[in-house]
N, C-alpha and C positions, 0 to 999 in steps of 0.2 A: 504494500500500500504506500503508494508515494501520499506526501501533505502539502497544501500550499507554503507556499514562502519557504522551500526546503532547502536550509544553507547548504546542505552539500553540493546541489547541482547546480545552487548558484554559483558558487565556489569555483563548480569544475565549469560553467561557461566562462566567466572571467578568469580561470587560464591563474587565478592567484594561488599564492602558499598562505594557510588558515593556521594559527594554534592547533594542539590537537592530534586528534587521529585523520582528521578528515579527509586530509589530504592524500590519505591513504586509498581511502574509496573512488579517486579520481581514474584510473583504469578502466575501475569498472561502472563506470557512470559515460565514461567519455562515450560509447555508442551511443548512447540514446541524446545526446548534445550532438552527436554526426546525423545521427536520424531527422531530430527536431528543432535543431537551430538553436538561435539564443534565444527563442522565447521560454521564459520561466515554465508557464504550466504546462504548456508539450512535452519540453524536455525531460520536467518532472512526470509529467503520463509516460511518457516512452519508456522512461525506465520503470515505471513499476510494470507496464508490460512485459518488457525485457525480463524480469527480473522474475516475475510469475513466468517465462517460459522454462527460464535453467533453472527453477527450482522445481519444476512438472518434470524435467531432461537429467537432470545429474544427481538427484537425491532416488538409489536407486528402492527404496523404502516406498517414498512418493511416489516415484514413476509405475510401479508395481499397483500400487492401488488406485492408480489414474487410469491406468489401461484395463484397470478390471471394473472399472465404472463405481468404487468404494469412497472415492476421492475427487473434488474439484478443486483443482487451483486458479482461481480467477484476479484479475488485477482489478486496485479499486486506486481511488483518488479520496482523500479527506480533506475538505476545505474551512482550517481550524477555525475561522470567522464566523461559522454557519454553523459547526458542528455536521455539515452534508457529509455525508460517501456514498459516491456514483462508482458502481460499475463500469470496467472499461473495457469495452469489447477488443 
């Protein structure tokens, strides 16, 4: 579930060094900033899409009960102003 205003993937579109661990997560953020540009809430969408597929792909625990119909792994968006979370196809 990505959130609005998510420092890390602002972090990884402006390209800076943060305090922190965060800067750690910049790898794996950087696709969904190649996918979605510099806008905030794409980028942030993209990657929790991204993010809900390698976790459906490589947790073979997961993948195991995703293919047996036991398990959904869906991405969502939380827009912390609102308290909303939308589904992200």
């Amino acid at each position: 579930m990505g959130h609005g205003g998510c420092g890390a993937v602002k972090a990884t579109i402006d390209a800076k060094e943060v305090p922190g661990q965060i800067s750690s997560l910049y790898p794996h953020i950087q696709p969904a900033v190649d996918q979605a540009g510099p806008n905030l809430e794409a980028a942030i969408k993209a990657n929790a899409k991204i993010q809900a597929a390698l976790l459906r792909q490589s947790s073979t625990v997961i993948s195991g009960l995703v293919k047996g119909n036991k398990l959904t792994v869906v991405a969502a968006y939380y827009e912390i102003g609102t308290g909303a979370v939308s589904l992200l196809g």
